[in-house]
C-alpha positions as a Markdown table, in Angstrom:
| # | Residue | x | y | z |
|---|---|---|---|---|
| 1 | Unk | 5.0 | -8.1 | 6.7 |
| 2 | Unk | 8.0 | -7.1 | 4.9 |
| 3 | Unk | 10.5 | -8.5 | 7.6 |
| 4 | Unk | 8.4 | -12.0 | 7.0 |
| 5 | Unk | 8.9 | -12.0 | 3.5 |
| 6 | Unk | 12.5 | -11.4 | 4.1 |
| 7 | Unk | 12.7 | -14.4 | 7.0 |
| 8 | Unk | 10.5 | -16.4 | 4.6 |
| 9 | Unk | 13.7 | -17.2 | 2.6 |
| 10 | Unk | 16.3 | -17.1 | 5.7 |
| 11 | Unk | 17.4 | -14.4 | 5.2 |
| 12 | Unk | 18.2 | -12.1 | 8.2 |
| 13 | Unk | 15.9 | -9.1 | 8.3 |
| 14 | Unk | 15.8 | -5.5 | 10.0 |
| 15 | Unk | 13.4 | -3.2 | 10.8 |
| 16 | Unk | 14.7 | 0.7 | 11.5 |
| 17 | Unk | 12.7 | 4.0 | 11.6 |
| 18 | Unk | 14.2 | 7.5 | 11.3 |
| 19 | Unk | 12.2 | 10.9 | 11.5 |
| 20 | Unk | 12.4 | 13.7 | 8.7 |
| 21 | Unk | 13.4 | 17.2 | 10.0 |
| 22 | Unk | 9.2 | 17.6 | 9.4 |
| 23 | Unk | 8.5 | 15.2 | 12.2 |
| 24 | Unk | 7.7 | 12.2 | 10.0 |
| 25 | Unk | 8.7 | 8.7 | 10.9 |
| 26 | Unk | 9.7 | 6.4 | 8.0 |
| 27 | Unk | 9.8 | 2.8 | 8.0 |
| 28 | Unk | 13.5 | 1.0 | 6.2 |
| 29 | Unk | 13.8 | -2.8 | 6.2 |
| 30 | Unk | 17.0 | -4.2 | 5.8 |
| 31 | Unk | 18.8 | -7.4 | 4.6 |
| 32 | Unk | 22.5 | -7.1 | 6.0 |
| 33 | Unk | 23.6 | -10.3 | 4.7 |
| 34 | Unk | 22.6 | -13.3 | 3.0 |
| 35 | Unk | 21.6 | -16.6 | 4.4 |
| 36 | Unk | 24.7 | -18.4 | 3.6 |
| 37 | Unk | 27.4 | -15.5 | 4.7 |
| 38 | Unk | 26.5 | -15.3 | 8.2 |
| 39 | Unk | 30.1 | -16.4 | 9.1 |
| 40 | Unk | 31.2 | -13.4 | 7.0 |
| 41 | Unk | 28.4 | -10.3 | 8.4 |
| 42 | Unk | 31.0 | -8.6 | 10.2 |
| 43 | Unk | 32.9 | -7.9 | 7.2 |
| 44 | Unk | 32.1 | -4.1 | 5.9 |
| 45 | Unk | 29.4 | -4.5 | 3.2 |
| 46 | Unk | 28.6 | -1.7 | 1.1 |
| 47 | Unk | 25.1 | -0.4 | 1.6 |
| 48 | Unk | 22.5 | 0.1 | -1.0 |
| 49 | Unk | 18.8 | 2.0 | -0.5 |
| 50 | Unk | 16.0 | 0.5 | -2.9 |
| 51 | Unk | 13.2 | 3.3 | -2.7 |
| 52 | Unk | 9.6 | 2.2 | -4.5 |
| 53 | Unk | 7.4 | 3.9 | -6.7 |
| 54 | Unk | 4.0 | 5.5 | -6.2 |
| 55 | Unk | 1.5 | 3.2 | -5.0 |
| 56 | Unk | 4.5 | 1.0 | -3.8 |
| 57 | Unk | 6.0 | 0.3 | -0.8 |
| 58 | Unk | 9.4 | -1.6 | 0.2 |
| 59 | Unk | 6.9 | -5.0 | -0.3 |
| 60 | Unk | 7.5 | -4.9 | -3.8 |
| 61 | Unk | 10.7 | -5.3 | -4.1 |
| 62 | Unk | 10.5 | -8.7 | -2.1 |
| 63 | Unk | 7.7 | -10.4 | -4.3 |
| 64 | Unk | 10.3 | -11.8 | -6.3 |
| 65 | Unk | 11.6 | -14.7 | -4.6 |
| 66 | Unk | 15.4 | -15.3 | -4.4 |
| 67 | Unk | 15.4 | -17.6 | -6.9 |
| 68 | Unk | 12.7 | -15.3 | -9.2 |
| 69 | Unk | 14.8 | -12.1 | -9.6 |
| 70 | Unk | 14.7 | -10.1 | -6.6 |
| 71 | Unk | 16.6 | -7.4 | -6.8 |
| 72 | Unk | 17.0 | -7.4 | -2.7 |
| 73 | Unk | 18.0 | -10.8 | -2.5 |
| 74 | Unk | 20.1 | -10.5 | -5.4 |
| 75 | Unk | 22.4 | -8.0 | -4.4 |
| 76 | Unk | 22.1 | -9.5 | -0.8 |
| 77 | Unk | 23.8 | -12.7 | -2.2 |
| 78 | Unk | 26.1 | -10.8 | -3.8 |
| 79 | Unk | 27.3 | -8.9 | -1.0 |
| 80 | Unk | 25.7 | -5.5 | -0.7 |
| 81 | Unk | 24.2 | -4.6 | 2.7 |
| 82 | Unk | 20.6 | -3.9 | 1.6 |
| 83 | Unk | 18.3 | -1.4 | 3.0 |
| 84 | Unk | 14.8 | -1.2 | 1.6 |
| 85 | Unk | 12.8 | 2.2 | 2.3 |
| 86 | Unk | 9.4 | 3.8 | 2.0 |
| 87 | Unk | 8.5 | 7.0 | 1.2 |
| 88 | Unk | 5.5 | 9.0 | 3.3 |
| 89 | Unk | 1.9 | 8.5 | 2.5 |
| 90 | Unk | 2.2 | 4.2 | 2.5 |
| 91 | Unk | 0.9 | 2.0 | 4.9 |
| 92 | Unk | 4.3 | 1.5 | 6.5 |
| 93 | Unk | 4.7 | 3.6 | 10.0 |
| 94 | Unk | 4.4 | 7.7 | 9.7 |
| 95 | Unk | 4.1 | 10.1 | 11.9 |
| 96 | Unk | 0.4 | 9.9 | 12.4 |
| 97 | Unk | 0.2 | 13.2 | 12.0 |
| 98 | Unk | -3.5 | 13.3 | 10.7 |
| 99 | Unk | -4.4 | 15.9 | 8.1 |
| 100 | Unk | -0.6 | 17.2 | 7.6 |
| 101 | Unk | 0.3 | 14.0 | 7.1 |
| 102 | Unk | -1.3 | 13.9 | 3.7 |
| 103 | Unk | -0.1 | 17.6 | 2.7 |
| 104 | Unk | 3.0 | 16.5 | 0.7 |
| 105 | Unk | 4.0 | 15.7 | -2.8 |
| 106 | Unk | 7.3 | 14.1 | -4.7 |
| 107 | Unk | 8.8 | 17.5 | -3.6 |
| 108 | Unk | 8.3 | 16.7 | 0.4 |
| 109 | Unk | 9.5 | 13.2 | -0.4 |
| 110 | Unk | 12.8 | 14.9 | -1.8 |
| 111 | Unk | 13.8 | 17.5 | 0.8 |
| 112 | Unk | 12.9 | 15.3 | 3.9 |
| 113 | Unk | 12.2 | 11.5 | 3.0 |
| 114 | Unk | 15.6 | 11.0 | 0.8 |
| 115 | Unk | 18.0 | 13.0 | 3.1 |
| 116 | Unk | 16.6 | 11.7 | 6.2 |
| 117 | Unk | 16.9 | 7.9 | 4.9 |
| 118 | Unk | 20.9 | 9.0 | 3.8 |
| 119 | Unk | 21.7 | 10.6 | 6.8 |
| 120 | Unk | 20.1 | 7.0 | 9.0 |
| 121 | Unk | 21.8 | 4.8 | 6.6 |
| 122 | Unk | 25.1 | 6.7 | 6.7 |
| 123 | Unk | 25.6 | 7.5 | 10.0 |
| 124 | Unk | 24.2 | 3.4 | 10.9 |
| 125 | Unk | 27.0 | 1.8 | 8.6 |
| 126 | Unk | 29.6 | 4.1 | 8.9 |
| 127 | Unk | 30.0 | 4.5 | 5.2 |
| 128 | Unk | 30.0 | 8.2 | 3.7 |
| 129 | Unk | 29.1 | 7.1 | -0.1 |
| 130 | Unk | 26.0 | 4.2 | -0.5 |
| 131 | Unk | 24.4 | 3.0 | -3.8 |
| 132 | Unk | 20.7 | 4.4 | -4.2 |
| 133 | Unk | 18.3 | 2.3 | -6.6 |
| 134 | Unk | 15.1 | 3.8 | -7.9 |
| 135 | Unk | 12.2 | 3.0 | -9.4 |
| 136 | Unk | 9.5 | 5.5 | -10.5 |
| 137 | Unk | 8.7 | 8.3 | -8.1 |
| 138 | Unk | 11.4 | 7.2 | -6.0 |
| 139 | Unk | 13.8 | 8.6 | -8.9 |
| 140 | Unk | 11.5 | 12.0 | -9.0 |
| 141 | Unk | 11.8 | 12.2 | -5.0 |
| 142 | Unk | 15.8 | 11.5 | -5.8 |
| 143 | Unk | 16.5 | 13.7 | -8.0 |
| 144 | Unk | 14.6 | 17.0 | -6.4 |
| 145 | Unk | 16.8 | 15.7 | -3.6 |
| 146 | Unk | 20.3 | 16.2 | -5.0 |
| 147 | Unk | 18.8 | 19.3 | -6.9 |
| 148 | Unk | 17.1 | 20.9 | -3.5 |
| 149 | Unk | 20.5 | 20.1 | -1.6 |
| 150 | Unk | 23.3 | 19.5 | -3.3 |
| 151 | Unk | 25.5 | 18.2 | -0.6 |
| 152 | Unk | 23.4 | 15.0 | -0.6 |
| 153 | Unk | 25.4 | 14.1 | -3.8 |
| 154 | Unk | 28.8 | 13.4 | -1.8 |
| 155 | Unk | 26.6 | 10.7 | -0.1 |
| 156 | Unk | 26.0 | 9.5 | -3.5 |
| 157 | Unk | 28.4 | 6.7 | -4.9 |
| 158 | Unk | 25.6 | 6.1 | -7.8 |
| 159 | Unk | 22.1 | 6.5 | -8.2 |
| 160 | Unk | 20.2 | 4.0 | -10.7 |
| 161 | Unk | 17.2 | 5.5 | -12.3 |
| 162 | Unk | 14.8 | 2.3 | -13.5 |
| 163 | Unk | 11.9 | 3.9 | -15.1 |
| 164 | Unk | 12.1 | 7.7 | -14.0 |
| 165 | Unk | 9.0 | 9.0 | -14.1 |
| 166 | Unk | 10.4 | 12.8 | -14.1 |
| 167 | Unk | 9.6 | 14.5 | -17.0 |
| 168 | Unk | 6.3 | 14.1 | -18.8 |
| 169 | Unk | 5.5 | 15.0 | -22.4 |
| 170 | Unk | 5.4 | 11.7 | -23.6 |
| 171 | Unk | 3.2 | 10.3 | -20.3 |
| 172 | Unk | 1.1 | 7.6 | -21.7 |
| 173 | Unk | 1.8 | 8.8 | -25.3 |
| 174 | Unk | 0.6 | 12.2 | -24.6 |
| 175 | Unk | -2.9 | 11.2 | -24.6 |
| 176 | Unk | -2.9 | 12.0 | -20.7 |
| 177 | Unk | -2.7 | 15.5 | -20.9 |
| 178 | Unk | -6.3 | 15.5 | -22.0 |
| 179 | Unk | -6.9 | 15.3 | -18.2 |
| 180 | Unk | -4.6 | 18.8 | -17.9 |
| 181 | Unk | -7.5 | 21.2 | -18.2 |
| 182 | Unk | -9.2 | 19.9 | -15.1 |
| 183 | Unk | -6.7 | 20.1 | -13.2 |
| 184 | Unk | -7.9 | 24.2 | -11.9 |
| 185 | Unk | -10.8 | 22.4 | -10.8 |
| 186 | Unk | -8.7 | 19.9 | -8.5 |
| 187 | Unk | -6.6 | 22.6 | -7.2 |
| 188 | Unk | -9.7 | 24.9 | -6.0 |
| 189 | Unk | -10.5 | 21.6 | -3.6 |
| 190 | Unk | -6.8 | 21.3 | -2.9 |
| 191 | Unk | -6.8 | 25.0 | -2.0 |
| 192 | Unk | -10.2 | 24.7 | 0.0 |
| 193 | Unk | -10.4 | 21.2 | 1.5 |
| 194 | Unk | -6.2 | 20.6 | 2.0 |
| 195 | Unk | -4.8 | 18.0 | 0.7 |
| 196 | Unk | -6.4 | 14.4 | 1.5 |
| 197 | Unk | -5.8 | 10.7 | 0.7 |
| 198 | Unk | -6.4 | 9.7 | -2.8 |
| 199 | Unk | -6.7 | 5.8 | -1.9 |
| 200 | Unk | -7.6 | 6.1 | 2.1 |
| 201 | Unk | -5.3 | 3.5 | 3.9 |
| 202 | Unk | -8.5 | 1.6 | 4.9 |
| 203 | Unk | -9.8 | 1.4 | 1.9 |
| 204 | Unk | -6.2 | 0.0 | 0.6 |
| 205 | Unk | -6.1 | -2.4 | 3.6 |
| 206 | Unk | -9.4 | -3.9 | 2.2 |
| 207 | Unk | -7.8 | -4.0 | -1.2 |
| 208 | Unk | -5.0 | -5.8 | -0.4 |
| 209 | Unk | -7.2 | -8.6 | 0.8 |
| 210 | Unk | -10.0 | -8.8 | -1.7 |
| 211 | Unk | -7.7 | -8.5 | -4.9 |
| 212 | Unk | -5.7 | -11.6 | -4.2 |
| 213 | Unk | -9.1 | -13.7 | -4.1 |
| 214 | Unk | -10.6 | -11.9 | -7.7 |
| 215 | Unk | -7.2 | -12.1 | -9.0 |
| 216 | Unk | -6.0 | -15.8 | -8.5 |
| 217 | Unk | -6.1 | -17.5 | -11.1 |
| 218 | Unk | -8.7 | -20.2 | -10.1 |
| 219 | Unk | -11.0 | -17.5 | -10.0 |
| 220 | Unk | -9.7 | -15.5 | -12.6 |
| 221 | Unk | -9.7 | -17.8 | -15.3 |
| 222 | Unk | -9.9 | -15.8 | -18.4 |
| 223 | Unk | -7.3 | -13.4 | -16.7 |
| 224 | Unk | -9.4 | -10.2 | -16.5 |
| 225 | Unk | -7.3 | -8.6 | -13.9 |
| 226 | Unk | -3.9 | -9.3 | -16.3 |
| 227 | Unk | -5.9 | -7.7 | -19.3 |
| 228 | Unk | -7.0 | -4.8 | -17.1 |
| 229 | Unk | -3.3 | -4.4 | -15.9 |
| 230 | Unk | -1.9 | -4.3 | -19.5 |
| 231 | Unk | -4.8 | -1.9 | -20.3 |
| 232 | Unk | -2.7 | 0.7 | -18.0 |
| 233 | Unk | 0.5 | -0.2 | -17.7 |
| 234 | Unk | 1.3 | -2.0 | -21.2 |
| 235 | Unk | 0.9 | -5.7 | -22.8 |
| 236 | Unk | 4.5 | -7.2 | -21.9 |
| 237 | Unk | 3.6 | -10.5 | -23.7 |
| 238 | Unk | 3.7 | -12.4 | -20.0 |
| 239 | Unk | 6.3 | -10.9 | -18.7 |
| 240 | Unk | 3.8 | -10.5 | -15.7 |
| 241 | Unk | 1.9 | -13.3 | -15.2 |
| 242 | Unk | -1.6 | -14.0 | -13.7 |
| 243 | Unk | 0.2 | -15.5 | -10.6 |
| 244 | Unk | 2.6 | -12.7 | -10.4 |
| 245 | Unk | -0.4 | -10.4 | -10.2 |
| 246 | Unk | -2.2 | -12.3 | -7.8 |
| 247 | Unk | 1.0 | -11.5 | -5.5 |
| 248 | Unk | 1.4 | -7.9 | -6.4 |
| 249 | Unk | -2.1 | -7.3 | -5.3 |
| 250 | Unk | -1.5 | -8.4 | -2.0 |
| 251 | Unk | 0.6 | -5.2 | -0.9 |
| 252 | Unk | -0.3 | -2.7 | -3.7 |
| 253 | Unk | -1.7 | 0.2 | -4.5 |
| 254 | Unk | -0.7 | 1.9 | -1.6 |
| 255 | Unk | -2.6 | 5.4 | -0.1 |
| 256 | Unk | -1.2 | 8.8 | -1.9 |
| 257 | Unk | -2.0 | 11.9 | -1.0 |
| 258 | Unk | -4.1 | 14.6 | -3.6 |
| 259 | Unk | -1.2 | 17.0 | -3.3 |
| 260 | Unk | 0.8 | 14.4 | -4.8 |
| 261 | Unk | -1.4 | 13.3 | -8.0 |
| 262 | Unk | -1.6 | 17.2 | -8.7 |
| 263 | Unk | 1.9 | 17.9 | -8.6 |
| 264 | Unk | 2.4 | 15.4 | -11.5 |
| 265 | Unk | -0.9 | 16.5 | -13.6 |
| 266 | Unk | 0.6 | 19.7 | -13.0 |
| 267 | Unk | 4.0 | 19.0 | -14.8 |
| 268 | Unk | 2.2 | 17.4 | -17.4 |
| 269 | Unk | 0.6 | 20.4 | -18.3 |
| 270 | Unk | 3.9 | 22.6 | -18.0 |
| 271 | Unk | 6.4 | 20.0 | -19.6 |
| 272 | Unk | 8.8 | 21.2 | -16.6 |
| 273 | Unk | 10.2 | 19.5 | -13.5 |
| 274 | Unk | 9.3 | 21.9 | -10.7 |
| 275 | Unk | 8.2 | 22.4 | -7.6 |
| 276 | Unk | 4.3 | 22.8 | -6.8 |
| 277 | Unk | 2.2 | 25.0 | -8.5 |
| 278 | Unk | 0.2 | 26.8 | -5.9 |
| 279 | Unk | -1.1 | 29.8 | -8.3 |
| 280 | Unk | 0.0 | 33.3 | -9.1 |
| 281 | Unk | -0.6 | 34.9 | -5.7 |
| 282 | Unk | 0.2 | 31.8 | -3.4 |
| 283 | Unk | 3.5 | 31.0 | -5.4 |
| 284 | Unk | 4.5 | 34.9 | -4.8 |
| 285 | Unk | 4.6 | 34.5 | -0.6 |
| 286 | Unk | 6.0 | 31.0 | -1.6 |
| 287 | Unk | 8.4 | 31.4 | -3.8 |
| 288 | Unk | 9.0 | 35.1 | -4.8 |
| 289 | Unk | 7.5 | 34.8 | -8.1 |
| 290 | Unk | 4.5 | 33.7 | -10.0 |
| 291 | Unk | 5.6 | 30.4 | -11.4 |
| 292 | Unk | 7.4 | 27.8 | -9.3 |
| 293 | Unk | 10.9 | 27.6 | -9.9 |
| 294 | Unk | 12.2 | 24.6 | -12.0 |
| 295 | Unk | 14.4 | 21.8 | -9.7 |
| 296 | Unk | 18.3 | 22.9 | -11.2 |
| 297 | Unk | 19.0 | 19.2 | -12.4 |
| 298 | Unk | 23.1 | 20.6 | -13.1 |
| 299 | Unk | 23.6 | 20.5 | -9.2 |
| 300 | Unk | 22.9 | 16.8 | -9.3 |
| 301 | Unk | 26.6 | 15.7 | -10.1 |
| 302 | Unk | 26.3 | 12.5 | -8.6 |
| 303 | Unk | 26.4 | 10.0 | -11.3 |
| 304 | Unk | 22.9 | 8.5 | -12.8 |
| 305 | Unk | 22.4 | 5.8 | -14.6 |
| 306 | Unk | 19.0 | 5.6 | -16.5 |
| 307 | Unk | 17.6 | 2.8 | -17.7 |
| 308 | Unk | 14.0 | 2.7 | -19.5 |
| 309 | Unk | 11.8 | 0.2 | -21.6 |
| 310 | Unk | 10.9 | 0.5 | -24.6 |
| 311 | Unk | 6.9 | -0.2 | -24.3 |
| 312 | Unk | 7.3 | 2.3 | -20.9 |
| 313 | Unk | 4.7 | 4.9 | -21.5 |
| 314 | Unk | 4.9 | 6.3 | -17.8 |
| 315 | Unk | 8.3 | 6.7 | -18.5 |
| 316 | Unk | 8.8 | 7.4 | -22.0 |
| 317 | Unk | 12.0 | 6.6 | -23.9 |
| 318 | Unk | 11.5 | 10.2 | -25.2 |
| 319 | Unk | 11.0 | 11.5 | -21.8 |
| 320 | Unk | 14.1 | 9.7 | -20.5 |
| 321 | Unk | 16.3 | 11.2 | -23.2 |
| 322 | Unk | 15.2 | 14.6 | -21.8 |
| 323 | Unk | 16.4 | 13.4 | -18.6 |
| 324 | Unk | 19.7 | 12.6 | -19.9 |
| 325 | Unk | 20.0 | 15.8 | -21.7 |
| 326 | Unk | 19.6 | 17.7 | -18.5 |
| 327 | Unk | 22.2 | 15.7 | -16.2 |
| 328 | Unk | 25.7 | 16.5 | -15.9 |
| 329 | Unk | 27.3 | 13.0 | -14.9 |
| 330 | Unk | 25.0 | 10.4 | -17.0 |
| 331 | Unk | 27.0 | 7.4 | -16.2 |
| 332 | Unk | 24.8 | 5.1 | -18.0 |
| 333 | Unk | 21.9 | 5.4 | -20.8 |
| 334 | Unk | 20.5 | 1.7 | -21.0 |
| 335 | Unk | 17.6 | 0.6 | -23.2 |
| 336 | Unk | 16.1 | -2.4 | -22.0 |
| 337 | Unk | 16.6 | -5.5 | -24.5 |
| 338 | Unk | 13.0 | -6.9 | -25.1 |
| 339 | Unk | 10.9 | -4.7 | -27.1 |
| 340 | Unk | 7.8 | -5.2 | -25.0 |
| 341 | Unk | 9.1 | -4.1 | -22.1 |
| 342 | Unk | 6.7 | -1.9 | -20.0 |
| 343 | Unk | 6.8 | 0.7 | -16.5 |
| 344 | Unk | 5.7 | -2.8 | -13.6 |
| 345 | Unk | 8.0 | -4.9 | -15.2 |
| 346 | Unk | 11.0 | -3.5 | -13.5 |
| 347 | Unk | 9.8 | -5.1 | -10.4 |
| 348 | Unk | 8.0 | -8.1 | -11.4 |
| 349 | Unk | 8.9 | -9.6 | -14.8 |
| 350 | Unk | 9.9 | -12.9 | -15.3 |
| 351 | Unk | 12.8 | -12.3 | -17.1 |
| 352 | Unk | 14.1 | -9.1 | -15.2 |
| 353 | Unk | 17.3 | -10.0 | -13.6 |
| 354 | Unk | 18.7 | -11.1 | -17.1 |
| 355 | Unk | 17.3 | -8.0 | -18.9 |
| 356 | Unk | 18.1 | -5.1 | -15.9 |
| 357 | Unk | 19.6 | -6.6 | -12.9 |
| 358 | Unk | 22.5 | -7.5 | -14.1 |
| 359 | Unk | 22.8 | -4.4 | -15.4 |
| 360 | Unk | 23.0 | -3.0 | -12.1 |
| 361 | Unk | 25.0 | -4.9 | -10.7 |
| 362 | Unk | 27.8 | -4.3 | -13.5 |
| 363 | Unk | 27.1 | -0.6 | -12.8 |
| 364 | Unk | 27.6 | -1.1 | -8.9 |
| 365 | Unk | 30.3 | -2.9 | -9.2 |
| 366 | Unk | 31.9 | 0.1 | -10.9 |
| 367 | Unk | 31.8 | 2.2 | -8.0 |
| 368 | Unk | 32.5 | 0.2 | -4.8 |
């Protein structure tokens, strides 16, 4: 699908798989050039790895048309070499591994999905340092990444956080930690059942093709589905519009795993960013103590730049400056300029490429 949505626009499109050191295959699309440089795609072109957020897969970044402020095509035009990935868990290829398949959180993401999608992307283009843009999870996966194995930051010419959902006191105001004290329950099923799909990829699959239909806007007249969506995710003032959401529905929510979910409920309830909690006696065999150990955020040395809204409440302004506080090389600290700004409209607002895009690009542009 992706690769359609990239030929849609002629523009050239790749598909590539590489395999994690735990045997799982992930999908990467990629855009080497754009449609009018195809007398110039032998030239080196720095690459750069967008990575999605939870529920999210590399379709999202392509909603956006080329002339709607896609980031993909965006910095395709401009002449990056673009490679679009996917974490586990989506409805891109895996392994097909069955039951382990679904046994992973953020923190399987970091020490296998991210280096194995550097290592493919490095060794393909024979360039040491790439740019790596985030949204969401994909920051949380990055960033226990650089922490879990610090020589992945010499692979690092800049990461860009958008939204980093990594540290959680602020999630949703605060008002989701009311949800913390049932978390013991979920982990005695974790701990008896194993770890299963929280959104089976079936189910999402059915989704993805009855959503469009409530959503359009024919049928959707009063916009239910756009008042449901600022419900969650916060009223941008149309930033996201019904037609946009009609889109969006097509290729998300994506299948997570349980394992997942928990681990952020669990760092709700702790206020750290850390690896999985398994409990006391589990944790001891695991880990050599009780409590997991925190990710060490001063090994990530490559630079960040972190940039959140200011109507974000999964990733909370307050939140974000923890981040900051935390990171050694902060190259940039960028509030978004619209007050009404909110967590989806990094990937589908109107108005995104004039309020963050170009932002990235400036920052790119630093470091090529």
């Amino acid at each position: 699908m992706q690769v359609d949505l990239i030929r849609k626009h002629r523009y050239p499109a790749e598909t590539h798989y590489t395999r994690t050191e735990d045997n799982v295959v992930l999908e990467i699309h990629r855009i080497p050039h754009g449609p009018m440089l195809e007398l110039f795609r032998l030239n080196r072109r720095i690459p750069v790895v967008l990575m999605h957020g939870i529920l999210q897969s590399s379709s999202d970044w392509l909603l956006n048309t080329p002339s709607q402020n896609s980031l993909a095509f965006m910095l395709s035009n401009e002449g990056y070499d673009v490679w679009i990935g996917n974490h586990r868990g989506n409805l891109n290829k895996n392994s097909g591994l069955g039951q382990r398949s679904w046994n992973y959180s953020f923190h399987e993401m970091g020490v296998y999905d991210v280096p194995a999608i550097l290592k493919y992307v490095t060794e393909y283009t024979g360039f040491r340092k790439i740019h790596y843009v985030a949204f969401s999870m994909g920051n949380t996966a990055l960033l226990a990444a650089l922490s879990k194995q610090p020589n992945l930051n010499s692979m690092i010419r800049t990461g860009i956080a958008l939204g980093p959902s990594i540290f959680q006191d602020n999630y949703v105001n605060g008002w989701l930690k009311l949800i913390v004290p049932f978390a013991g329950l979920a982990e005695v099923l974790q701990n008896n059942v194993g770890s299963v799909p929280m959104l089976h990829p079936f189910v999402a699959s059915l989704l993805h093709r009855i959503l469009p239909i409530i959503c359009h806007p024919r049928i959707d007249v009063i916009g239910v589905c756009l008042t449901v969506s600022n419900a969650i995710f916060g009223y941008d003032r149309g930033q996201i519009t019904k037609e946009k959401l009609a889109l969006v529905t097509q290729v998300s929510p994506t299948p997570i795993s349980s394992k997942l979910l928990l681990h952020y409920i669990q760092e709700l309830g702790s206020g750290r960013f850390c690896e999985y909690d398994y409990g006391s006696e589990k944790n001891l065999k695991v880990y050599g103590t009780t409590k997991p150990p925190d990710y060490n955020l001063t090994n990530v040395v490559a630079p960040i730049a972190i940039m959140f809204g200011e109507e974000d409440f999964l990733a909370h302004r307050l939140d974000a400056l923890t981040l900051v506080n935390k990171l050694p090389n902060v190259e940039d600290f960028y509030k978004v300029p619209y007050q009404h700004f909110t967590h989806m409209d990094f990937c589908y607002a109107e108005d995104v490429r004039v309020l963050v895009y170009n932002r990235v690009l400036e920052i790119l542009r630093r470091y090529d």
